[in-house]
C-alpha positions in Angstrom: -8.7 -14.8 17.2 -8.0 -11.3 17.9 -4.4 -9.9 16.7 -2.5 -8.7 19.9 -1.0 -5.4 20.1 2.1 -6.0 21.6 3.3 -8.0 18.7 2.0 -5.5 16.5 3.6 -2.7 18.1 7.0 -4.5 18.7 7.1 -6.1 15.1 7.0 -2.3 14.0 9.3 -1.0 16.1 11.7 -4.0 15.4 11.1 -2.7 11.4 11.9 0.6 12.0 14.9 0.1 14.0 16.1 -2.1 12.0 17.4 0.4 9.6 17.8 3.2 12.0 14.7 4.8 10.5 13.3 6.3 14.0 11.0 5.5 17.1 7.3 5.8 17.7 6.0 6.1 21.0 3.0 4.5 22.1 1.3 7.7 22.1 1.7 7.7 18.2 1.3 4.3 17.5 -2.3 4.0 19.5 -3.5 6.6 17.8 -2.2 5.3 13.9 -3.5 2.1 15.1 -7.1 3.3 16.0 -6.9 4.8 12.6 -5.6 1.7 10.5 -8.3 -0.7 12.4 -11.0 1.6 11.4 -9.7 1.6 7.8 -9.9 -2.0 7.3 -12.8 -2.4 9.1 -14.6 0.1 6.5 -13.2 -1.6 3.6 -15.4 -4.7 4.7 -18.4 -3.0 3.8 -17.2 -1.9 0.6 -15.6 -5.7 -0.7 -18.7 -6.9 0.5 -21.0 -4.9 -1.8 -17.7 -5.4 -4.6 -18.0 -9.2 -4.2 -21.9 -9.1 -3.9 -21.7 -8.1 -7.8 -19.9 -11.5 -8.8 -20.8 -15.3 -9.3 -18.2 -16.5 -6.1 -17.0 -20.1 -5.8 -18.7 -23.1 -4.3 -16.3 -24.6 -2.3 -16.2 -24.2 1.0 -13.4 -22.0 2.7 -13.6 -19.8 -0.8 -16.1 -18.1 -0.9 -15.6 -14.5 -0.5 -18.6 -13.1 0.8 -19.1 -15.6 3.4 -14.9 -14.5 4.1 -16.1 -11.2 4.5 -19.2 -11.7 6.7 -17.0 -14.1 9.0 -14.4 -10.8 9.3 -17.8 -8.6 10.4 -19.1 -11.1 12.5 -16.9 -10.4 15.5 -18.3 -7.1 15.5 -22.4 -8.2 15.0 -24.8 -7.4 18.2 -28.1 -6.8 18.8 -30.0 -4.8 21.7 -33.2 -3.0 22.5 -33.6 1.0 21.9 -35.4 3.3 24.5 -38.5 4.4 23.4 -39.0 8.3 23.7 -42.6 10.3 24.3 -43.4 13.0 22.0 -41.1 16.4 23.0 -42.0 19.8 21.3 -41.6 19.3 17.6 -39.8 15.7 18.0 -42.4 12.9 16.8 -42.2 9.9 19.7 -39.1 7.9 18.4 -36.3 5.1 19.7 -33.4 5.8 20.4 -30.1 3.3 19.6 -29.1 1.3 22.5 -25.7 1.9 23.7 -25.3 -1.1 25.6 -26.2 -4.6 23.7 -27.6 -7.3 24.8 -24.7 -8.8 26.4 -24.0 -6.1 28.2 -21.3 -4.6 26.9 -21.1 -0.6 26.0 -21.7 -0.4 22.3 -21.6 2.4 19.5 -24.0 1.9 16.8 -22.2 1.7 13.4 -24.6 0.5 10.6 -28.5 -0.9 11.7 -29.2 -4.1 10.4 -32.7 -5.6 11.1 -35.6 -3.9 13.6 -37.4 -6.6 14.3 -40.5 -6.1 16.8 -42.3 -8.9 19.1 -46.1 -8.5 19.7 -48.2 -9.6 23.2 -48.4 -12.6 21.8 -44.8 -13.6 21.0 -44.9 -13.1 16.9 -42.2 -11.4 15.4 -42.1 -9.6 12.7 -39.5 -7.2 10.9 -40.5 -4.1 10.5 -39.5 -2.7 6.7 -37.3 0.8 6.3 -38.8 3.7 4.0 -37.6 6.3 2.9 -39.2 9.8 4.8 -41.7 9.9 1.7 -43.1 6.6 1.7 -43.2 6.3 5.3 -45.3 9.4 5.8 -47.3 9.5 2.9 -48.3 5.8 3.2 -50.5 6.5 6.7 -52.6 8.7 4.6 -54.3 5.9 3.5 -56.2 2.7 5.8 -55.2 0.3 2.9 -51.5 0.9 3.0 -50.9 2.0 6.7 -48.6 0.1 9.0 -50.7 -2.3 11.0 -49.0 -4.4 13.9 -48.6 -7.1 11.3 -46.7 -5.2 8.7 -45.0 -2.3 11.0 -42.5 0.4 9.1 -39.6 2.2 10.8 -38.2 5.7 9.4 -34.5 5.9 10.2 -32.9 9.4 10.4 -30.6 11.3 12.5 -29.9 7.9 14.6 -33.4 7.6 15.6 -35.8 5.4 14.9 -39.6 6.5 13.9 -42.1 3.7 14.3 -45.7 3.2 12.5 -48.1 2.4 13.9 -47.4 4.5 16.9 -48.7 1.8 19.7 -45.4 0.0 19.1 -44.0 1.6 22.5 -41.9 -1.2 24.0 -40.3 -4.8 22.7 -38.2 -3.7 19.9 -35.2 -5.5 19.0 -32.0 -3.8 16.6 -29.3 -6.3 14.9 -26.4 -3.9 14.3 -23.0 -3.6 13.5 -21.4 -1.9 16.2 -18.3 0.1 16.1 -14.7 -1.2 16.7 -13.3 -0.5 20.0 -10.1 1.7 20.5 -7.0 0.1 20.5 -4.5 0.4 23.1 -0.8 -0.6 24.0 -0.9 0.0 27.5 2.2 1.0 29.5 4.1 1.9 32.6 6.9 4.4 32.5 10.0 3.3 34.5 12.9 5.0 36.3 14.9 4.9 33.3 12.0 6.5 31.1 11.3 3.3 29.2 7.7 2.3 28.3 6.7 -0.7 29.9 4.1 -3.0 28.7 0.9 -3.4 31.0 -1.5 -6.6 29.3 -4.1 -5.1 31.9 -4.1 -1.8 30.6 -4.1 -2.5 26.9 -6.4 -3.8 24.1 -5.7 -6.0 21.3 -7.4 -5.4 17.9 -10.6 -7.0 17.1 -9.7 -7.8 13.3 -9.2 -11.4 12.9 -5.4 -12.8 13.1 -5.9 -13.1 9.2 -5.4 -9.1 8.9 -2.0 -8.8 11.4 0.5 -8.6 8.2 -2.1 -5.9 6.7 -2.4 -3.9 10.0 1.5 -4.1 10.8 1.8 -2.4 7.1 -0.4 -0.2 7.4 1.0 0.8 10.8 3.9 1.3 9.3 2.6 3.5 6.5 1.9 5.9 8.9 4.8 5.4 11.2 6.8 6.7 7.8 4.5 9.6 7.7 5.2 10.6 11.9 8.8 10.5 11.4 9.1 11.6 7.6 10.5 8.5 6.1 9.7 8.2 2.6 11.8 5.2 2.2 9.3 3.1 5.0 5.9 5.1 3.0 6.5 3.9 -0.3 7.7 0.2 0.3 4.7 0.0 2.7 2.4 1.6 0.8 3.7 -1.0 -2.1 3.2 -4.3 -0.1 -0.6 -3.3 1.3 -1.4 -2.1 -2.3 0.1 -5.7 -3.0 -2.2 -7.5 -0.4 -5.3 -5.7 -1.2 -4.9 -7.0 -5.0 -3.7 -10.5 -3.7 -7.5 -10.4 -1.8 -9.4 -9.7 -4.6 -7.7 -11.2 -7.3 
């Protein structure tokens, strides 16, 4: 379940005036929270390759990596790229989809598998190589690609195919970048900010990260109206739940 940003955005406006500390306008506070999802969201990558390293519990509901991969899995897709002709000095190549297969607009964030599907309905993965090995390779007919054992080259978010008659049903898993966060609102005759659910979108971290992102929002939020007080306690307690997750 997503974590709504209304209560986020309230819960730290409640904090801050609370003790008088100051206001942060929604302005602010989409922006800081744009950043803080993207944090987190980055970290996932990086426990996952930490907990990757270490023997993790069999028990269900503890293990960490399968924790981790649940927190990622919201943001999982696949699509199909757009094959590209030959232009100038650019070898034929595929381009990332930007809408998956669901139909939703998409920005491509880290490319998981390529998998392609022949005239005869096989699928097969095709392997990544470094620009090296995926040139030098061809020079020889006993370790070329073939249709059977295809190789992609993956720079400058395009995707270089071998063999070359691999034109059309390609297939990208990916994880897809988070979408912008935004508290919505109407301004009224008083100069209030209003709420507006229909103009506003909630976080796409799991409900399991709200006390995280409402201290990290608040991290900033000390930083906006040069609190020190609100930086250091909040920098304390998510230094405090980042141990807690990993300890």
């Amino acid at each position: 379940m997503a974590i709504n940003v209304n209560t986020v955005y309230r819960t730290v406006l409640l904090l801050l005036n609370k003790e008088q500390r100051g206001y942060m306008t929604p302005t602010e506070f989409n922006s800081i929270a744009n950043q803080v999802q993207l944090e987190i969201f980055e970290q996932y990558f990086s426990d996952l390759n930490q907990q990757l390293r270490v023997p993790q519990a069999d028990v269900d509901y503890a293990d960490r990596i399968a924790s981790i991969d649940e927190k990622l899995s919201v943001f999982k897709t696949f699509g199909t790229p757009t094959f590209v002709a030959t232009a100038g000095t650019v070898p034929a190549h595929f381009t990332l989809p930007t809408v998956d297969a669901f139909g939703d607009n998409t920005s491509v964030h880290q490319l998981g598998e390529v998998v392609y599907t022949s005239v005869t309905n096989s699928t097969v993965e095709l392997e990544r190589l470094g620009r090296t090995t995926f040139y030098n390779i061809q020079r020889s007919q006993l370790t070329a690609s073939t249709l059977s054992f295809p190789t992609y080259l993956y720079e400058n978010q395009k995707i270089f195919v071998s063999p070359s008659s691999i034109i059309n049903n390609l297939e990208i898993n990916y994880v897809r970048q988070p979408r912008n966060v935004t508290w919505g609102f109407d301004v009224g005759t008083l100069g209030q900010y209003t709420y507006q659910p229909t103009l506003s979108l909630d976080f796409e971290l799991m409900s399991s990260e709200q006390t995280t992102v409402i201290l990290k929002v608040l991290f900033y939020a000390g930083l906006v109206i040069e609190d020190p007080t609100v930086i250091q306690v909040a920098a304390r307690q998510v230094q405090s739940q980042e141990i807690n997750k990993k300890s």
